[in-house]
Every structure is written in structure tokens, then in C-alpha cells.
C-alpha positions as CSV (number, residue, x, y, z in Angstrom):
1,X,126.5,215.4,-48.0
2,X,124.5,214.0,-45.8
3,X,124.8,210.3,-44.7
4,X,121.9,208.4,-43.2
5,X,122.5,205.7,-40.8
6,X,121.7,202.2,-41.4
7,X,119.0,201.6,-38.3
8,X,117.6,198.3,-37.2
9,X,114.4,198.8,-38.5
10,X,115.8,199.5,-41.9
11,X,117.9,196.4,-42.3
12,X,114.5,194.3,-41.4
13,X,112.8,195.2,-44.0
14,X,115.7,194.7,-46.5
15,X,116.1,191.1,-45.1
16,X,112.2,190.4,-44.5
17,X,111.7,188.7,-48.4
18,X,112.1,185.7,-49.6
19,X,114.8,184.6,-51.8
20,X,114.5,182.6,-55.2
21,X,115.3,179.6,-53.6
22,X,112.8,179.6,-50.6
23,X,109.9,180.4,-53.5
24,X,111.3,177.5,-55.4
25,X,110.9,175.2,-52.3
26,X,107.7,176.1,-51.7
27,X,106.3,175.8,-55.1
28,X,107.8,172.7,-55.7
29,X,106.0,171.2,-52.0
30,X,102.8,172.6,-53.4
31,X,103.1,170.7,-56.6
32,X,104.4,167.8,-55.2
33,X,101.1,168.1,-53.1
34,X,98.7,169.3,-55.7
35,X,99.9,166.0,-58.1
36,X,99.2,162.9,-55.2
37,X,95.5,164.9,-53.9
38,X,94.9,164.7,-58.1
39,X,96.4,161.0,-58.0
40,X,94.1,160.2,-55.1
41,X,90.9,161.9,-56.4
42,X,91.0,160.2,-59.7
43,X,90.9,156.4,-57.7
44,X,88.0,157.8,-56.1
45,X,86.5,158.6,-59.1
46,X,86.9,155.9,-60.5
47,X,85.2,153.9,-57.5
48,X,82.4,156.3,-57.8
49,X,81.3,155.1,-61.2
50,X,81.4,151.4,-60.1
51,X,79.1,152.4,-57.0
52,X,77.0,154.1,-59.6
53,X,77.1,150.8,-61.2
54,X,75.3,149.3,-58.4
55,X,72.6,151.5,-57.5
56,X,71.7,152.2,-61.1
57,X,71.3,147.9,-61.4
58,X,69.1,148.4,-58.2
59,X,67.0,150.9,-59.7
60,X,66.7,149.1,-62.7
61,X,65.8,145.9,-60.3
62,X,63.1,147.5,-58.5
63,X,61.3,149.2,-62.3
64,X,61.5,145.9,-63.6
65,X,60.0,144.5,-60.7
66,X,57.3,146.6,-60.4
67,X,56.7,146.2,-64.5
68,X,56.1,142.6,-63.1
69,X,53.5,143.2,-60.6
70,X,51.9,145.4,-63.0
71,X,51.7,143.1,-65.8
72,X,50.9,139.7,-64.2
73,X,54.5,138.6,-63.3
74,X,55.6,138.8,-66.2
75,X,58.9,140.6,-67.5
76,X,60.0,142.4,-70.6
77,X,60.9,140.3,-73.8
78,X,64.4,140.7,-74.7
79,X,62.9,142.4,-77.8
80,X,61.2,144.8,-75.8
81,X,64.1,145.3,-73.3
82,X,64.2,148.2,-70.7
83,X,62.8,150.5,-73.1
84,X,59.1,148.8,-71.9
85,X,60.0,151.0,-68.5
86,X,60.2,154.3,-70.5
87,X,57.5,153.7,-72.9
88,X,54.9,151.1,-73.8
89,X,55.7,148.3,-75.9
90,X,54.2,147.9,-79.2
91,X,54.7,144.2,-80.0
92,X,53.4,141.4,-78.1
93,X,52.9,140.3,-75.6
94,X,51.5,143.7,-74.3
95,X,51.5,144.3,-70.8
96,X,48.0,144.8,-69.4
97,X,48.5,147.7,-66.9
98,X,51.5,149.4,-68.6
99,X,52.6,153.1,-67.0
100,X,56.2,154.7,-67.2
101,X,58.5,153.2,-64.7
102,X,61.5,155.7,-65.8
103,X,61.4,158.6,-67.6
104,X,64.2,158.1,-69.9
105,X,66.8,155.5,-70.0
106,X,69.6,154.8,-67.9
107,X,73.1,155.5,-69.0
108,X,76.0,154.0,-67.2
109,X,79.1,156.4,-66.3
110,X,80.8,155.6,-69.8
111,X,77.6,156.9,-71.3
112,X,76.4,153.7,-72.7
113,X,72.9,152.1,-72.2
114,X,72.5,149.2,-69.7
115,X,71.6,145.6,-71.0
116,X,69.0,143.7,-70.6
117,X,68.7,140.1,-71.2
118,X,65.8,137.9,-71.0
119,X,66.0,135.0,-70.4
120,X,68.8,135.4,-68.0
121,X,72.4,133.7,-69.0
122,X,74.5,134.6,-65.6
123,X,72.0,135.7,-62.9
124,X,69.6,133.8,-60.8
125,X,66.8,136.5,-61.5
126,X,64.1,136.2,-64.2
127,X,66.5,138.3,-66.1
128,X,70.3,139.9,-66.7
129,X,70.7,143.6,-66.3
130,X,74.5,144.5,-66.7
131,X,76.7,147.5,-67.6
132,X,79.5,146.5,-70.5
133,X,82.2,148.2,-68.1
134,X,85.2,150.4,-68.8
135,X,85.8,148.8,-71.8
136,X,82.2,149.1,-73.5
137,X,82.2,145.5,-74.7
138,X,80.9,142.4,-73.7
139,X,83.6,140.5,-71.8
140,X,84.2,138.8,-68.3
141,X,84.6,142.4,-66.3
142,X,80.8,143.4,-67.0
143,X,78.9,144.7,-64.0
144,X,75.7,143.1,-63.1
145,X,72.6,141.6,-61.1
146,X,74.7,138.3,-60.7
């Protein structure tokens, strides 16, 4: 019977794994990671939709405002609303030089409509544009043109 010596090299790559425990560790470290990154991305999410917030008011802003200078300064009715920017009113008063200022209506991140509000009740404009907020309901955390 032959016996084959143990040689450096051989005991390397018997000892060159990990164990259970080192795998453990590092999985744990990577969760650990993984979970705050996730915990961090979803505050910056959440700031995202309020800055969507205020550019989408802006937009609104400036299609209501060219609406205006299209129709003799005068704004939307309430009951005519920001659909007159996507298409043309049918009750009065008509606007004179009406063309399509959107091309569909604007959602806010929740998915509901924006509000319009004519005349205003909180801004110093002609006119309120506001988003209901998280909630989806009219209350004192609305985002709007005031």
C-alpha cells in the first residue's frame, strides 16, 4: 500500500474555503446593507413625487396662462376646469381663440387629477391649482400654487 504524502499545496487547497460561519457573516453585512440602501431610496421616492408636485403646478401655471392670453385674459370657469386645456369648452363663456394647451390631463403621483378652483380661495393667482396629497382628500397638507 502505497501512502501519499500530505504536500503544502495539498493542504491549501483543503483550507482555501469558507466556512458556514464566514458565509453567514457575509450575507448578513449584505442584507444589513441591501435593507438601509432600500430605507434610503424609498425617502427619496417619496421626495420625488412632491417635486413632481411642483413642476406639474408649473406646467399647469404656464397652460392656464397661455389659455388667458388666448382668450382675452380671461381664465377657465370652475365648471369648465382644466379640462378647457385638453379640449374646448362647450358652455359659456366660450373662449374666442381656443387650441389644446395639453394633450390629456395631468395626474399627480397618487394618480388622481389636479384641482382647479376658480375663483381662488388660498392663492394670490386668478385661480387655485392644487394636488389633494398623499392622502387623496381635501385637507391642510394639499400641494399648491399658494
Amino acid at each position: 500500500m502505497k501512502h501519499t504524502p500530505v504536500t503544502p499545496s495539498r493542504r491549501a487547497r483543503r483550507s482555501s474555503g469558507f466556512t458556514l460561519v464566514e458565509l453567514v457573516i457575509v450575507i448578513t453585512i449584505i442584507a444589513v446593507l441591501s435593507g438601509s440602501g432600500i430605507y434610503l431610496i424609498v425617502g427619496f421616492i417619496d421626495d420625488a413625487k412632491y417635486q413632481r408636485v411642483d413642476s406639474d403646478l408649473k406646467a399647469l401655471d404656464l397652460a392656464l396662462k397661455s389659455y388667458e392670453r388666448n382668450n382675452y385674459f380671461k381664465p377657465p370657469t370652475q365648471e369648465q376646469g382644466l379640462q378647457a386645456l385638453v379640449e374646448k369648452p362647450s358652455g359659456d363663456p366660450q373662449p374666442e381663440r381656443w387650441r389644446a394647451y395639453l394633450d390629456e390631463p395631468m395626474k399627480d403621483p397618487w394618480g388622481l387629477d389636479y384641482q382647479y378652483r376658480f375663483p381662488p380661495q388660498k392663492s394670490t393667482k386668478k385661480y387655485d391649482i392644487f394636488s389633494f396629497g398623499e392622502d387623496g382628500v381635501e385637507s391642510d397638507d394639499d400641494i399648491g400654487n399658494w
